[in-house]
N, C-alpha and C positions, 0 to 999 in steps of 0.2 A: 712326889710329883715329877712331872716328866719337864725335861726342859724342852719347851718347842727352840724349833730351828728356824731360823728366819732363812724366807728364799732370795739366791740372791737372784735379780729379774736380769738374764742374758741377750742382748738384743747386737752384741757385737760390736755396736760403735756406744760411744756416750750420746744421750738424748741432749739436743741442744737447748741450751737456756731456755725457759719458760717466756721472758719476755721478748726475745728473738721470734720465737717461734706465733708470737700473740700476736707482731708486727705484720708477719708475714700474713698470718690468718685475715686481719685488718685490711691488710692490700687485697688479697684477691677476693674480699668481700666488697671494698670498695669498687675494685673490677667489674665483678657479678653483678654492683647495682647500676655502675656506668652501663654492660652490656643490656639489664632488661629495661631502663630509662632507652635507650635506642630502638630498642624489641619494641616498647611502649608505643614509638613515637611512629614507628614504620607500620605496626598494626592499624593506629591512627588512619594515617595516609592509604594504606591498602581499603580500610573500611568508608574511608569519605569516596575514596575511586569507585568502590563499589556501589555506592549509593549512587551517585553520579550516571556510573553506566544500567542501574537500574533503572533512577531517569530518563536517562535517553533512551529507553530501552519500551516505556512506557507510553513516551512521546510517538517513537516509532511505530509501536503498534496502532495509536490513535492513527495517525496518519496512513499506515495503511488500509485500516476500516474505511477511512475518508476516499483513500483511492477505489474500493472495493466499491463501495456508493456512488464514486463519481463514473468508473466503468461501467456499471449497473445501469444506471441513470442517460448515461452515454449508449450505451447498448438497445437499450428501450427507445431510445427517440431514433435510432439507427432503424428498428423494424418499424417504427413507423412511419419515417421516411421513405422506407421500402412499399409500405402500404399505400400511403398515400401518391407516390410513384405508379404502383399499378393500376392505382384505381383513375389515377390522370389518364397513362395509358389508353387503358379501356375506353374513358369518357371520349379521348380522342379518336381512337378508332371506331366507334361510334359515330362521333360527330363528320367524320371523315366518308363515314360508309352512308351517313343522309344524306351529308353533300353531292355523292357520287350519283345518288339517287333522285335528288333532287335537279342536279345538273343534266340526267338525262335525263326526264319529262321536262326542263324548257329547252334540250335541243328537241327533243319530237316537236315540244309546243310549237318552236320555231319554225321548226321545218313544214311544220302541219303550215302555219301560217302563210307560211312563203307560196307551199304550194296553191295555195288559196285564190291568194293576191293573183297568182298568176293566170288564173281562170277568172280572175275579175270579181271574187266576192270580198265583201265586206268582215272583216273580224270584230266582233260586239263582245266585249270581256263584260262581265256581270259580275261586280261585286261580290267577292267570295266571304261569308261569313263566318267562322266558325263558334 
């Protein structure tokens, strides 16, 4: 039989103590869990801001529909204030244009009378019926 040779493992320095090296491992596990408790705690805070501004965000658009409604609603009574504007208008130019109408036959009426009187006859109005 053959003797095996044991190798010897070359790494240049000596490997430091087992329990040395288990302490350190320890700490910067300890590290690792301080840094994702913070990780934790700030995901947290990022995710409630989120919700928050999706809130608000939700509220906003309610509120704009509401102003969209109220401009709409605003808008509509706007043309019909325009309408009923013209349609005064008209009624008045109208009423403006019988007056004018009406105001010359009683100056003829008048004048008719006057001339009348002045020749000495009598004016008999006869109840006008319609």
């Amino acid at each position: 039989m053959r003797k095996r040779r044991r190798r010897k493992l070359r790494f240049g320095k000596r490997l430091p103590s087992l329990p040395v090296e288990l302490a350190e491992v320890k700490a910067q596990l300890s590290g690792k869990d301080k840094d994702l408790v913070a990780k934790d705690v700030e995901i947290a805070e990022l995710k409630r801001r989120l919700r928050e501004q999706f809130d608000k965000s939700e509220s906003l658009e309610i509120d704009l529909k509401a102003e969209k409604s109220k401009a709409a609603s605003t808008e509509e009574a706007r043309q019909k204030a325009e309408e009923a504007r013209a349609i005064s208008s008209s009624a008045l130019n109208v009423a403006q244009n019988n007056y004018d109408e009406v105001q010359g036959i009683v100056d003829m009426l008048s004048s008719e009378a006057e001339w009348m009187r002045g020749r000495g006859l009598l004016l008999v109005l006869w109840p006008i019926r319609f």
